[in-house]
Every structure is written in structure tokens, then in C-alpha cells.
HTML snippet that shows the backbone in 3Dmol.js (N, CA, C, O; Angstrom):
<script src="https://3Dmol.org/build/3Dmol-min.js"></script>
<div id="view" style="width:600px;height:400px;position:relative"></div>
<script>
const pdb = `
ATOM      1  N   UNK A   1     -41.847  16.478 -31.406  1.00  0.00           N
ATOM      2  CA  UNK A   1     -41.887  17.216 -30.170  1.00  0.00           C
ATOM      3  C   UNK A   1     -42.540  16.329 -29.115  1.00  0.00           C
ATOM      4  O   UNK A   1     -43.494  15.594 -29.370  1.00  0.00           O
ATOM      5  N   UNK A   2     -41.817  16.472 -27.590  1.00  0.00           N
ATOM      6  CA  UNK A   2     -42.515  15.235 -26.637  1.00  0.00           C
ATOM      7  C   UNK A   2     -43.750  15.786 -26.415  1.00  0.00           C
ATOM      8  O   UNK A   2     -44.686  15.041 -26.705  1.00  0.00           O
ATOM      9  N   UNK A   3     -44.026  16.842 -25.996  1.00  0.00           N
ATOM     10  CA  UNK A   3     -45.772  17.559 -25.483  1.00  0.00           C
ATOM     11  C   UNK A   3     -46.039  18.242 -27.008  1.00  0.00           C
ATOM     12  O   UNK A   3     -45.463  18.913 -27.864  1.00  0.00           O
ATOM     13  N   UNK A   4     -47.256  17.621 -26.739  1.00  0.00           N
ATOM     14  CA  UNK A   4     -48.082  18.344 -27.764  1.00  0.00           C
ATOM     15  C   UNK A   4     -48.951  19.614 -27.078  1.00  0.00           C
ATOM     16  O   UNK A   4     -49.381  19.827 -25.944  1.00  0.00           O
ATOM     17  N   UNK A   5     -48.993  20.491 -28.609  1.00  0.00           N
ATOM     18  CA  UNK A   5     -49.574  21.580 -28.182  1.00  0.00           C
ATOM     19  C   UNK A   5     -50.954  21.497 -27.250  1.00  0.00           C
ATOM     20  O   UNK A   5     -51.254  22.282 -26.350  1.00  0.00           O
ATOM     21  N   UNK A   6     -51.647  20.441 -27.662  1.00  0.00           N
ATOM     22  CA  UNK A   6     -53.217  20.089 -27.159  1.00  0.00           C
ATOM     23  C   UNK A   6     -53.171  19.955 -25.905  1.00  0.00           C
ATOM     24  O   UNK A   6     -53.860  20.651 -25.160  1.00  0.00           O
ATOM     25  N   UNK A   7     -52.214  18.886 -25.411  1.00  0.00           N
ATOM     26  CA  UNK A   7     -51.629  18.627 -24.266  1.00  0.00           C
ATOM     27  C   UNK A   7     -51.198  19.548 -23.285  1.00  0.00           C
ATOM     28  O   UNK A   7     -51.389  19.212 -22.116  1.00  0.00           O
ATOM     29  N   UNK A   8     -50.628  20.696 -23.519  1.00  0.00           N
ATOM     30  CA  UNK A   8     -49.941  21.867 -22.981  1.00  0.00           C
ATOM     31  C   UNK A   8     -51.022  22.968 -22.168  1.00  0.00           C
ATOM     32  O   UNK A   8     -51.239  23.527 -21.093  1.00  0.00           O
ATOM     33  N   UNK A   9     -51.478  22.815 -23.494  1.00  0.00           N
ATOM     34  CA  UNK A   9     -53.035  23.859 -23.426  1.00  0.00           C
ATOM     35  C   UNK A   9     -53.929  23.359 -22.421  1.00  0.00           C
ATOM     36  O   UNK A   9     -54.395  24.200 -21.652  1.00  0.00           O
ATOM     37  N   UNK A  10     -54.318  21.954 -22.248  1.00  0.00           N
ATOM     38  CA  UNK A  10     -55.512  21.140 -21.556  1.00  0.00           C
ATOM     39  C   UNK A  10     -54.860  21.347 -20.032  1.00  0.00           C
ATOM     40  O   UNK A  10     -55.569  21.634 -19.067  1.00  0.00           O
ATOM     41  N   UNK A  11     -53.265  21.145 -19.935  1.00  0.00           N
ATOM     42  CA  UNK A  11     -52.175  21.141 -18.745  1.00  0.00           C
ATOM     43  C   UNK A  11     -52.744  22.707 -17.851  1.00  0.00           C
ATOM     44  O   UNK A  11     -53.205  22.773 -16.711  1.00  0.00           O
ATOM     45  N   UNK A  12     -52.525  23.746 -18.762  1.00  0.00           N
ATOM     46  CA  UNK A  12     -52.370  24.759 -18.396  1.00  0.00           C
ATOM     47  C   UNK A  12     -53.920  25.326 -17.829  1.00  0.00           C
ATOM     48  O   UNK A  12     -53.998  26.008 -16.806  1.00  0.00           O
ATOM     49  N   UNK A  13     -55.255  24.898 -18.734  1.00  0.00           N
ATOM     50  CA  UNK A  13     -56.702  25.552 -18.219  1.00  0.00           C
ATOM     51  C   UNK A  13     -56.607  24.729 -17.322  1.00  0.00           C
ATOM     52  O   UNK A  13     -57.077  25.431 -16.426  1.00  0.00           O
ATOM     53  N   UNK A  14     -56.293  23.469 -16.672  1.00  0.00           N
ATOM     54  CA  UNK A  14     -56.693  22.809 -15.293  1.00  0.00           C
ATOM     55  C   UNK A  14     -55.751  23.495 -14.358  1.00  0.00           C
ATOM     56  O   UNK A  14     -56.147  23.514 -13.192  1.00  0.00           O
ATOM     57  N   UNK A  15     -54.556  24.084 -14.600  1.00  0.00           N
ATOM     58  CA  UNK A  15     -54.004  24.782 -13.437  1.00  0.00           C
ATOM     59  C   UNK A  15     -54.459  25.988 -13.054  1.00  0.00           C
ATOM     60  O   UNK A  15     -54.149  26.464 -11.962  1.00  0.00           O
ATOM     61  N   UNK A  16     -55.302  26.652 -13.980  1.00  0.00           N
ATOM     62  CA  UNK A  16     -55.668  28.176 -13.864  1.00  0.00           C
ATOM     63  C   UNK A  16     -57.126  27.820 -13.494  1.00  0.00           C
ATOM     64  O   UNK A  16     -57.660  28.809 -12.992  1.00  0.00           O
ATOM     65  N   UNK A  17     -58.176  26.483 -13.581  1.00  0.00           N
ATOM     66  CA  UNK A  17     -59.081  26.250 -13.183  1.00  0.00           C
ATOM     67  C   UNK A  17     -58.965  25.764 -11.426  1.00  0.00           C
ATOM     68  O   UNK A  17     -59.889  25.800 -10.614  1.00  0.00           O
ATOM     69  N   UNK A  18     -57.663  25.358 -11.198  1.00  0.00           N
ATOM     70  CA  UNK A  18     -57.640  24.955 -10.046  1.00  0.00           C
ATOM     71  C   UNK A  18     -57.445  26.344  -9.142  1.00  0.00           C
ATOM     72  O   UNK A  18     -58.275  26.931  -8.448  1.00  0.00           O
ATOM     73  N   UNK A  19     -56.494  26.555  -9.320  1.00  0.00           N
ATOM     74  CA  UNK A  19     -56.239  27.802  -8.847  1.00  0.00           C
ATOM     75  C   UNK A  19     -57.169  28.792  -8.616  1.00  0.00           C
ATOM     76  O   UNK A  19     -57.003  29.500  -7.623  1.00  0.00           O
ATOM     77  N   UNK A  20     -58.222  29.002  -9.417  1.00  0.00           N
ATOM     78  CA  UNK A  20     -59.449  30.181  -9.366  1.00  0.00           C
ATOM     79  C   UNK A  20     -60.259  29.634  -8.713  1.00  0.00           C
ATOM     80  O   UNK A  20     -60.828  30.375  -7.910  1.00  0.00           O
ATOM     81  N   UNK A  21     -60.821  27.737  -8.723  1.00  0.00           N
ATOM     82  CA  UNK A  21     -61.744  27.702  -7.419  1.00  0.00           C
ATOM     83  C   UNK A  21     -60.931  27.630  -6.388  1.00  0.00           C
ATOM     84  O   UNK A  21     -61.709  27.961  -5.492  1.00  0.00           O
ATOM     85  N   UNK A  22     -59.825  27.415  -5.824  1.00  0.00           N
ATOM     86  CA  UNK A  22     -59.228  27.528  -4.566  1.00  0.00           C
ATOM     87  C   UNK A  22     -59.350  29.173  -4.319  1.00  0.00           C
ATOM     88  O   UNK A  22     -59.646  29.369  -3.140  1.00  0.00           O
ATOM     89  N   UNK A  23     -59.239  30.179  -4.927  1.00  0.00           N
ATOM     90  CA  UNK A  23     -59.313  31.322  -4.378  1.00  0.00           C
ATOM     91  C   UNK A  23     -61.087  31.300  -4.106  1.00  0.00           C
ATOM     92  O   UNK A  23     -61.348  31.178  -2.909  1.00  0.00           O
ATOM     93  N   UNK A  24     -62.069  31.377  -4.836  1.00  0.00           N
ATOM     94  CA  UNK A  24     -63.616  31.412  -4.794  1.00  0.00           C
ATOM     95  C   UNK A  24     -64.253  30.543  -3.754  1.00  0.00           C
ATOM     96  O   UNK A  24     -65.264  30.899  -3.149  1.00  0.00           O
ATOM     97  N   UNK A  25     -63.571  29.249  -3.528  1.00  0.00           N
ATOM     98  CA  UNK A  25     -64.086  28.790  -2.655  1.00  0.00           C
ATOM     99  C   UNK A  25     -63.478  29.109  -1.113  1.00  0.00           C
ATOM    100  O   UNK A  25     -64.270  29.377  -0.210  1.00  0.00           O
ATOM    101  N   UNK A  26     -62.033  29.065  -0.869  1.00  0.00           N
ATOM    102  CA  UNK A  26     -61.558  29.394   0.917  1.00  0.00           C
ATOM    103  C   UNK A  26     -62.076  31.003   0.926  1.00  0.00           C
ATOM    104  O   UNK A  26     -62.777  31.250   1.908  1.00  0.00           O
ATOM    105  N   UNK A  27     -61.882  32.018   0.110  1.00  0.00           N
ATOM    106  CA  UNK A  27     -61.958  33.453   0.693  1.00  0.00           C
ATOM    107  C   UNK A  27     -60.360  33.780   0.839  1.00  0.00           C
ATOM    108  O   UNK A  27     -59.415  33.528   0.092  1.00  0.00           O
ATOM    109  N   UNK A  28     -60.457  34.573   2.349  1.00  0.00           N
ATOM    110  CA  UNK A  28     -58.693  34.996   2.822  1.00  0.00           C
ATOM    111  C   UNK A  28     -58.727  34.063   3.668  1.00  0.00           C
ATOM    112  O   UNK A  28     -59.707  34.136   4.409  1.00  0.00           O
ATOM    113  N   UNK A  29     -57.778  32.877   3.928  1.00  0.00           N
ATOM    114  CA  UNK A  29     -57.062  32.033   5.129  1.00  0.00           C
ATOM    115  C   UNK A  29     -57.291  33.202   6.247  1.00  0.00           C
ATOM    116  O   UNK A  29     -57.418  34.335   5.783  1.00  0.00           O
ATOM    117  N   UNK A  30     -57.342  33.093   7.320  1.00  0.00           N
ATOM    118  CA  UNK A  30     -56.696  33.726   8.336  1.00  0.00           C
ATOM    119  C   UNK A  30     -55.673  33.340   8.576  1.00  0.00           C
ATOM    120  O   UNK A  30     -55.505  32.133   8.398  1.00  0.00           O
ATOM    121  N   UNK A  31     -54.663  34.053   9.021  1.00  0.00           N
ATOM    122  CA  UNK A  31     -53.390  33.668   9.108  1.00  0.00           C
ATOM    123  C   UNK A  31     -53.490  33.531  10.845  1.00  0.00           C
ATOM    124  O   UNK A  31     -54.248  33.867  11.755  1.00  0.00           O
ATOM    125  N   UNK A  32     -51.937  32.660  10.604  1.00  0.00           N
ATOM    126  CA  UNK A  32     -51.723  32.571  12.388  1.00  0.00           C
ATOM    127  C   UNK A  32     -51.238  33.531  13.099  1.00  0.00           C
ATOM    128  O   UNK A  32     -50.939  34.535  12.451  1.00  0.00           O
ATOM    129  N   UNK A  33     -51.086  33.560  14.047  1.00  0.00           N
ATOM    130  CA  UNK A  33     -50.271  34.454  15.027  1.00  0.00           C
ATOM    131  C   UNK A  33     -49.066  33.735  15.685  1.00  0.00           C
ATOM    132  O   UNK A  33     -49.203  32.606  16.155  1.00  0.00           O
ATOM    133  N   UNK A  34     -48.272  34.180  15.706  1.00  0.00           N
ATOM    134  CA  UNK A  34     -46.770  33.346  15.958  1.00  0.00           C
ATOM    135  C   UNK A  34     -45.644  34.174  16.582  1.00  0.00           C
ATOM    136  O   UNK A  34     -44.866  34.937  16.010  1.00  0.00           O
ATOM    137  N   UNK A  35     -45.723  33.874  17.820  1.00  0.00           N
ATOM    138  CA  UNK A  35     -44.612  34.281  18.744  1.00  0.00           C
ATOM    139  C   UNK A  35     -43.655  33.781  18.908  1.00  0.00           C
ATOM    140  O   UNK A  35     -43.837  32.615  19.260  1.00  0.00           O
ATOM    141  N   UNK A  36     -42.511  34.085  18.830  1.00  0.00           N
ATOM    142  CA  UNK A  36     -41.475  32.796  18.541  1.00  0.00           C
ATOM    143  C   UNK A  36     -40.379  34.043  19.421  1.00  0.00           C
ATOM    144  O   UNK A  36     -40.062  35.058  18.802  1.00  0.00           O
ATOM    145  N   UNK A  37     -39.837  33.811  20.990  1.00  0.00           N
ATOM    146  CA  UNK A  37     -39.057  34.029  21.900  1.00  0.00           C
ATOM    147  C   UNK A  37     -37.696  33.339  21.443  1.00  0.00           C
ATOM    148  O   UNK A  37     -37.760  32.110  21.400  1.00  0.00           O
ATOM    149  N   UNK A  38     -36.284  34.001  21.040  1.00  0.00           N
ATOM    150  CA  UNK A  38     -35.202  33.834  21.348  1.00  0.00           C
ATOM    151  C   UNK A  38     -34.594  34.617  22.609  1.00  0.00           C
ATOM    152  O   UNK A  38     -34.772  35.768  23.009  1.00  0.00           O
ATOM    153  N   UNK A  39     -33.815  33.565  23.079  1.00  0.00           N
ATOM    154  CA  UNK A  39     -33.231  34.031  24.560  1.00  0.00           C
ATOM    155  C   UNK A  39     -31.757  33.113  24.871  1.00  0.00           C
ATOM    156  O   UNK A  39     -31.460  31.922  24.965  1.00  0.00           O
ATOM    157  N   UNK A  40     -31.226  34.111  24.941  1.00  0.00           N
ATOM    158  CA  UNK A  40     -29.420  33.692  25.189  1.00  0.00           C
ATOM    159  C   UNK A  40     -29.571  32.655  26.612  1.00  0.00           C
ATOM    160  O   UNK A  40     -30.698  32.540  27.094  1.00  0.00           O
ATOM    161  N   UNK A  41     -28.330  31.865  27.297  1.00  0.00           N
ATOM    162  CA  UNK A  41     -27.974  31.447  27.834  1.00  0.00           C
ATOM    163  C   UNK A  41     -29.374  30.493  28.706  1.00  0.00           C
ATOM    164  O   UNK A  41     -29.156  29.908  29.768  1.00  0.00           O
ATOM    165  N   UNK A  42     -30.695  30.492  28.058  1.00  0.00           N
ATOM    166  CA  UNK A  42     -31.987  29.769  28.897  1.00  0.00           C
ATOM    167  C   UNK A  42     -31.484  28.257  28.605  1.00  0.00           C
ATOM    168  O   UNK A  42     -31.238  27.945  27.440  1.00  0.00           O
ATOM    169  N   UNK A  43     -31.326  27.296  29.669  1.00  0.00           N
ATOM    170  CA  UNK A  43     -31.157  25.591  29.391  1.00  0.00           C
ATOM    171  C   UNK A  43     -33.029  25.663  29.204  1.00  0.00           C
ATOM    172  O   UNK A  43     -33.859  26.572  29.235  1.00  0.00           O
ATOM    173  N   UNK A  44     -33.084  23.940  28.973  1.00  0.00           N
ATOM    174  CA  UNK A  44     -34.224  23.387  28.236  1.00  0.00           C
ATOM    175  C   UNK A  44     -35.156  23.245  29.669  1.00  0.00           C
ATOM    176  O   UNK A  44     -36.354  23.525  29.630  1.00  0.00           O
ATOM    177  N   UNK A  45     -34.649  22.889  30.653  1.00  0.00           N
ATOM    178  CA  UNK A  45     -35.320  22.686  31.960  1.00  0.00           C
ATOM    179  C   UNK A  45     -35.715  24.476  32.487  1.00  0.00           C
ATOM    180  O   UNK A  45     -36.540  24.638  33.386  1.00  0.00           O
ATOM    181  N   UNK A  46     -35.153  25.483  31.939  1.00  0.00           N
ATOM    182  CA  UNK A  46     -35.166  26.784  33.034  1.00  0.00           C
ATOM    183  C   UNK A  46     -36.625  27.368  32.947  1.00  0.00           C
ATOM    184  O   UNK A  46     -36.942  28.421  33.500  1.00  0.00           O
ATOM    185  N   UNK A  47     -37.443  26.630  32.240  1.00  0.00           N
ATOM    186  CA  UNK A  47     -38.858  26.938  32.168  1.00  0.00           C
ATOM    187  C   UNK A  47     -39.954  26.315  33.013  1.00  0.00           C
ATOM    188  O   UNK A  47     -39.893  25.091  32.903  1.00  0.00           O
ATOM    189  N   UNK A  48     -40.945  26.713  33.827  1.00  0.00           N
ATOM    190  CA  UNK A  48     -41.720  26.228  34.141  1.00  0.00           C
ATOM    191  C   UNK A  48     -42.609  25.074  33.400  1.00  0.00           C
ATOM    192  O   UNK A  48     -43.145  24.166  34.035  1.00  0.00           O
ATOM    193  N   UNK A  49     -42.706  25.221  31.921  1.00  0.00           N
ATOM    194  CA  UNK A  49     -43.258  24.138  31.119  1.00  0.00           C
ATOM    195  C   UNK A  49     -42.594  23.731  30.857  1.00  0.00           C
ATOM    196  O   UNK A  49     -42.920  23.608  29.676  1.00  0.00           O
ATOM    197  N   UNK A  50     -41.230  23.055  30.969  1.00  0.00           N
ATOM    198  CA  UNK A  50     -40.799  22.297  30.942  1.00  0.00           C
ATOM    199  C   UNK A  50     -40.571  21.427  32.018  1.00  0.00           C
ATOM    200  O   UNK A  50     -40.055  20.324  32.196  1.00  0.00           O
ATOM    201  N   UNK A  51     -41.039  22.158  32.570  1.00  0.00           N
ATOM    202  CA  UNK A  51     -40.470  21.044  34.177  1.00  0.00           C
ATOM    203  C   UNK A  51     -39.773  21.900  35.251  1.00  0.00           C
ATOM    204  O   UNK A  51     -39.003  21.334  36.027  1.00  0.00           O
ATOM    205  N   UNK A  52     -39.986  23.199  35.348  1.00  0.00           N
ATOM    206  CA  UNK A  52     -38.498  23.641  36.153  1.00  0.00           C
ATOM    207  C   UNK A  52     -39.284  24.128  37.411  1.00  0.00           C
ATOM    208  O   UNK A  52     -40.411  24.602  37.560  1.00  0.00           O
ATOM    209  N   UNK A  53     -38.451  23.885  38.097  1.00  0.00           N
ATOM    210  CA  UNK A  53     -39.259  24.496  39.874  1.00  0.00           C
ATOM    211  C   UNK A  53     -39.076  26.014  39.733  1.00  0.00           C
ATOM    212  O   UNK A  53     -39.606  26.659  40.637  1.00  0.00           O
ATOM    213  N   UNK A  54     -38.481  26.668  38.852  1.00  0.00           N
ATOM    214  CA  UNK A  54     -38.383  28.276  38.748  1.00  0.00           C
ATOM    215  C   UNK A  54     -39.778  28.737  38.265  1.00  0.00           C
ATOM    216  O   UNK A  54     -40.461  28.074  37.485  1.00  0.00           O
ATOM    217  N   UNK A  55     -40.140  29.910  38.784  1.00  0.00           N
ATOM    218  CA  UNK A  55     -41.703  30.090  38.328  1.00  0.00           C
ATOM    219  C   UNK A  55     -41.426  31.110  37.195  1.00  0.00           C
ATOM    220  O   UNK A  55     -40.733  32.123  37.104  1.00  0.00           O
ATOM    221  N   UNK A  56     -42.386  30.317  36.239  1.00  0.00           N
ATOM    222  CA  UNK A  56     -42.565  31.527  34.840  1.00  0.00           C
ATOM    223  C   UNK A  56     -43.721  31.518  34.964  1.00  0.00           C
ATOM    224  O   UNK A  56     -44.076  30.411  34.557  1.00  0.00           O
ATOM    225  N   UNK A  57     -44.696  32.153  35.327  1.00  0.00           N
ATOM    226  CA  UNK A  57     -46.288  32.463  35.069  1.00  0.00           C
ATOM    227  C   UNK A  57     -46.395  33.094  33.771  1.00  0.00           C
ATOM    228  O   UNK A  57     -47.384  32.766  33.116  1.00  0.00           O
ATOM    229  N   UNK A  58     -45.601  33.919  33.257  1.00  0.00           N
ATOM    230  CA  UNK A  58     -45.937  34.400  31.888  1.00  0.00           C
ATOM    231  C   UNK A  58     -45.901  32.916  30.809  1.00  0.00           C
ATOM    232  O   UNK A  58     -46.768  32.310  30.179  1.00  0.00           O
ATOM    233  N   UNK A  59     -44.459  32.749  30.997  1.00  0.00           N
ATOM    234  CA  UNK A  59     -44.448  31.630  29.472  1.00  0.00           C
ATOM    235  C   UNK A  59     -44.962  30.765  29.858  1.00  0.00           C
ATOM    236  O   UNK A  59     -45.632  30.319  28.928  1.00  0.00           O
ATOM    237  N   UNK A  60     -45.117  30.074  30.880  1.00  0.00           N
ATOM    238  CA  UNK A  60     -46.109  28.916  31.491  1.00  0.00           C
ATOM    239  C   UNK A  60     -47.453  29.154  30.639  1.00  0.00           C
ATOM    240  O   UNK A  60     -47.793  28.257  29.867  1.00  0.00           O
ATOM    241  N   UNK A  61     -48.011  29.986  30.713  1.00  0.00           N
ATOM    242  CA  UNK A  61     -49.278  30.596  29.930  1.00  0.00           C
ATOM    243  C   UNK A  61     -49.488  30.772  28.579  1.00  0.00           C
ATOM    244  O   UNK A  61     -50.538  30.384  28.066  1.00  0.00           O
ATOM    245  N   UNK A  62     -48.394  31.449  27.773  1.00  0.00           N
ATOM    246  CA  UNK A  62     -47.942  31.278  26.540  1.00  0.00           C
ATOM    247  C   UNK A  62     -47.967  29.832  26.345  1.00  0.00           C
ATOM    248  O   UNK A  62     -48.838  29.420  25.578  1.00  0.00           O
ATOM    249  N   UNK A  63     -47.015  28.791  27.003  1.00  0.00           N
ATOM    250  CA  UNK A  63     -46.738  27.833  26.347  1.00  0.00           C
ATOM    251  C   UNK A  63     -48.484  26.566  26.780  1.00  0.00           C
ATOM    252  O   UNK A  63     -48.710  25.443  26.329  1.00  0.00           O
ATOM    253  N   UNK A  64     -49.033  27.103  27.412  1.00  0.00           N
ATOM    254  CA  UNK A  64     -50.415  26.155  27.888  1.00  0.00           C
ATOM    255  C   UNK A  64     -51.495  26.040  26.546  1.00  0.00           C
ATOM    256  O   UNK A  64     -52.313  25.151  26.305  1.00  0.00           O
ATOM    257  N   UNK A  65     -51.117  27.513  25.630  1.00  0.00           N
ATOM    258  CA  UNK A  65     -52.391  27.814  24.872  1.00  0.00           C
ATOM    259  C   UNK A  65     -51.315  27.854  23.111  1.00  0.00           C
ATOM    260  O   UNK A  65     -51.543  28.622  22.177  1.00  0.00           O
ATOM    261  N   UNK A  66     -50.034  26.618  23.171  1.00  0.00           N
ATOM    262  CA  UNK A  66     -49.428  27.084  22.023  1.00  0.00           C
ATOM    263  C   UNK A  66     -48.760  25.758  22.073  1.00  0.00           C
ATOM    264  O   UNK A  66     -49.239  24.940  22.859  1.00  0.00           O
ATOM    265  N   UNK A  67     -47.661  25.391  21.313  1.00  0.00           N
ATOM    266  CA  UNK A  67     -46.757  24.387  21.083  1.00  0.00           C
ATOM    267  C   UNK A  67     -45.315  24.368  22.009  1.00  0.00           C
ATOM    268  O   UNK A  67     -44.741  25.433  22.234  1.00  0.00           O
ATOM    269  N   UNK A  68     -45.008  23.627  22.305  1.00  0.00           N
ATOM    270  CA  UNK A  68     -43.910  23.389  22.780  1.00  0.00           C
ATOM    271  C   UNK A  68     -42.758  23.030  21.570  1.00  0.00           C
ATOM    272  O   UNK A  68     -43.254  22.896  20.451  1.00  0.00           O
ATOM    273  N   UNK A  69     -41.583  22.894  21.647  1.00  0.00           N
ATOM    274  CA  UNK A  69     -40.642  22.411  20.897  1.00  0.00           C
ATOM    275  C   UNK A  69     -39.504  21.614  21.724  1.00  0.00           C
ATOM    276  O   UNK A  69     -38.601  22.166  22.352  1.00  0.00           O
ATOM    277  N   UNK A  70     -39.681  20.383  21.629  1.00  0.00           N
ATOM    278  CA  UNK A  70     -38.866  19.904  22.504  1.00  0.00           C
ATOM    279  C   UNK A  70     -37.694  18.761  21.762  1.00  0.00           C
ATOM    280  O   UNK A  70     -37.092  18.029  22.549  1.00  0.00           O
ATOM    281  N   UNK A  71     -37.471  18.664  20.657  1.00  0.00           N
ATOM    282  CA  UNK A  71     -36.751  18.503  19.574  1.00  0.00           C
ATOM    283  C   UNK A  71     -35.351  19.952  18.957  1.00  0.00           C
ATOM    284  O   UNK A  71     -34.715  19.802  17.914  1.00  0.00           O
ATOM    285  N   UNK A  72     -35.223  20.873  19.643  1.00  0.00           N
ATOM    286  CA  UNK A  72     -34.491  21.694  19.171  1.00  0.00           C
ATOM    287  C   UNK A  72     -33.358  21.499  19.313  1.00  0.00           C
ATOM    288  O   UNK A  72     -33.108  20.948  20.385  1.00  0.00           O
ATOM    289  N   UNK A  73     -32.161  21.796  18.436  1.00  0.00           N
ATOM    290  CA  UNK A  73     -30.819  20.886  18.996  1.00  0.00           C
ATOM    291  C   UNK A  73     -29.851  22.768  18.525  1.00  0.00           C
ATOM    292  O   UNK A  73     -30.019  23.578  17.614  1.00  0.00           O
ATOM    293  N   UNK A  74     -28.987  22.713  19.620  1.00  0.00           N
ATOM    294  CA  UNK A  74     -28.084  24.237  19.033  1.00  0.00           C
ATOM    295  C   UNK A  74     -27.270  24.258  19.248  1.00  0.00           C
ATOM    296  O   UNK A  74     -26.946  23.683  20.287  1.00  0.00           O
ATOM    297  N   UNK A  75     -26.268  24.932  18.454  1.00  0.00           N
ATOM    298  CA  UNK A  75     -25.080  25.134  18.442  1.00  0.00           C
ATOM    299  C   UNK A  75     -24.319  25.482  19.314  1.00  0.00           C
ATOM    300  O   UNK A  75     -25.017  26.266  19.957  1.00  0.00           O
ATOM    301  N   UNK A  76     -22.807  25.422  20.066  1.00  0.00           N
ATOM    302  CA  UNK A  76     -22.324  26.133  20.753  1.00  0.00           C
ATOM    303  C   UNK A  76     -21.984  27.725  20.898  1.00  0.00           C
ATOM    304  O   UNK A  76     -21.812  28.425  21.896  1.00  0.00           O
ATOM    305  N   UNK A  77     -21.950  28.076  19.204  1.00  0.00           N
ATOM    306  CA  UNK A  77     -22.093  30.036  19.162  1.00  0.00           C
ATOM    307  C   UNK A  77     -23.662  29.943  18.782  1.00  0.00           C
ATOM    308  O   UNK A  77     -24.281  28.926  18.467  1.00  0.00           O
ATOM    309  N   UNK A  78     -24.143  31.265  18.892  1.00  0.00           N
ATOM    310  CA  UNK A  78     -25.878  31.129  18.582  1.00  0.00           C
ATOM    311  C   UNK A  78     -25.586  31.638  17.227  1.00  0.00           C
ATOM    312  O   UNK A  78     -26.723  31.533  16.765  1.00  0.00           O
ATOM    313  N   UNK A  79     -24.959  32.060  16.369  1.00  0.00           N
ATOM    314  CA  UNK A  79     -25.517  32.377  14.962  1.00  0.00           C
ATOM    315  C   UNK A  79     -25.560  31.216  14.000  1.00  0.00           C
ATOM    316  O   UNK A  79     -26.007  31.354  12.861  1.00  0.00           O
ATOM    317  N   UNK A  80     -25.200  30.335  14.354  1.00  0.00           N
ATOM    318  CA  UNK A  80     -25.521  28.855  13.626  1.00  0.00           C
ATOM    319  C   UNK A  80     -27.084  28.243  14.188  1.00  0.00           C
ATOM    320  O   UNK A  80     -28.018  27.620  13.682  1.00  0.00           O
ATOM    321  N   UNK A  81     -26.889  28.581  14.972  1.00  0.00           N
ATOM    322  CA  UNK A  81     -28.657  28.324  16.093  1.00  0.00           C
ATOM    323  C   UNK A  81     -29.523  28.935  15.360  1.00  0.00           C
ATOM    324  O   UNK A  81     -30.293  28.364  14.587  1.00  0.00           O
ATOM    325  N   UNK A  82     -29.439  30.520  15.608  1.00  0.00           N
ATOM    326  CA  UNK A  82     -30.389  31.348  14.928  1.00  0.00           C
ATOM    327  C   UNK A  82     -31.044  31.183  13.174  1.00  0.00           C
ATOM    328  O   UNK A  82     -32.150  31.241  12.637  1.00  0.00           O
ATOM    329  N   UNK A  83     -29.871  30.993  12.821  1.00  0.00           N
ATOM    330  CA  UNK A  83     -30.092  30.865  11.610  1.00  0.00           C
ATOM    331  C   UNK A  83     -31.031  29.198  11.002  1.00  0.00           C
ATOM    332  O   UNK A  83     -31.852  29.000  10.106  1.00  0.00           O
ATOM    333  N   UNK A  84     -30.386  28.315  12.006  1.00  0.00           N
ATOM    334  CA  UNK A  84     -31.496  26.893  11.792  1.00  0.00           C
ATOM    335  C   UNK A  84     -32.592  27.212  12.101  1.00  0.00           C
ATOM    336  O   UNK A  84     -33.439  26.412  11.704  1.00  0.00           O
ATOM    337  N   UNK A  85     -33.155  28.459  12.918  1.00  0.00           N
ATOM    338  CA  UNK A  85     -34.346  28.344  14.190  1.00  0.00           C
ATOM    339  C   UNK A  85     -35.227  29.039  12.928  1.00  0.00           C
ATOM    340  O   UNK A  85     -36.317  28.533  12.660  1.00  0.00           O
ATOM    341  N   UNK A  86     -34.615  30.532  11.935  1.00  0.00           N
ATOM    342  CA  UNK A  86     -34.792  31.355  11.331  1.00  0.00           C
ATOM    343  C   UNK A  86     -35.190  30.522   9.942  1.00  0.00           C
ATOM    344  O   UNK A  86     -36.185  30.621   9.224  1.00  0.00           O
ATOM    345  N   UNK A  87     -34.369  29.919   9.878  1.00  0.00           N
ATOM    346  CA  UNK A  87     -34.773  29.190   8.209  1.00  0.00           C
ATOM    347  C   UNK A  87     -35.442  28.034   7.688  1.00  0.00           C
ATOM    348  O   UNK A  87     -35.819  27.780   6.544  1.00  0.00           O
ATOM    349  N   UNK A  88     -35.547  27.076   9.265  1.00  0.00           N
ATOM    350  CA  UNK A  88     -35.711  25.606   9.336  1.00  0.00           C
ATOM    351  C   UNK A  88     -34.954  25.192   9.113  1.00  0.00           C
ATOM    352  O   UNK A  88     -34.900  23.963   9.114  1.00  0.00           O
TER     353      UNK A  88
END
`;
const viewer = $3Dmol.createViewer("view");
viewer.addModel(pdb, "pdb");
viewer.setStyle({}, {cartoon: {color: "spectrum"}});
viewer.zoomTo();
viewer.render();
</script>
């Protein structure tokens, strides 16, 4: 047999040892908060953070205190879009 039983056993208390101080030592993560805006027919410029002379004071604000994405590439129908945006 390639693994020995000893082997298996020693495998298995370091994964269940790892695992129990990662819970004892973080607590609960806080999780993030994540707003993620889909919007039909917006080009990449129609935003104020991006550059656009149109005023967005809302997402301007959103986007000051969050990430930008300026790498997004989409489809000509949006359910091929959605679904890259949705799944990675």
C-alpha cells in the first residue's frame, strides 16, 4: 500500500490541529460589505470617477471610499457580461 496507516493518521491530526487553532485564534472574520452596481447602456467614461464632465456626486463618493475596476471587458448582449461579472 503507497500511504501508510501511520502516515494517514499523523496527515489527518495536523489538518484538524490546523484548522481548530485557525478558528481559536481569528474569532469571526468580519466580513466585507460589497456593493456591486449593474447598469445597462453606462460607457466607461459616463462616470464622474472616471473622468466624465457629467456630475455623479453619489458614485463619485461610493467610488472615493472603494475600488474602481478599470480592467472590465463585456460583451455585446449583457447575459454573457453578467454572468463573467457574477462568477469571475
Amino acid at each position: 500500500m503507497f500511504f501508510t496507516l501511520t502516515g494517514v493518521a499523523l496527515v489527518c491530526l495536523l489538518l484538524i490541529l490546523a484548522a481548530s487553532l485557525r478558528l481559536l485564534a481569528g474569532g469571526e472574520a468580519q466580513r466585507p460589505n460589497i456593493l456591486l452596481i449593474v447598469a445597462d447602456d453606462l460607457g466607461y467614461a459616463d462616470l464622474g470617477a472616471y473622468g466624465s464632465d457629467i456630475r455623479t456626486p453619489n458614485i463619485d463618493r461610493l467610488a472615493a471610499g472603494g475600488i474602481l475596476f478599470t480592467q472590465f471587458h463585456t460583451a455585446p448582449m449583457c447575459a454573457p457580461t453578467r454572468a463573467m461579472l457574477y462568477t469571475g
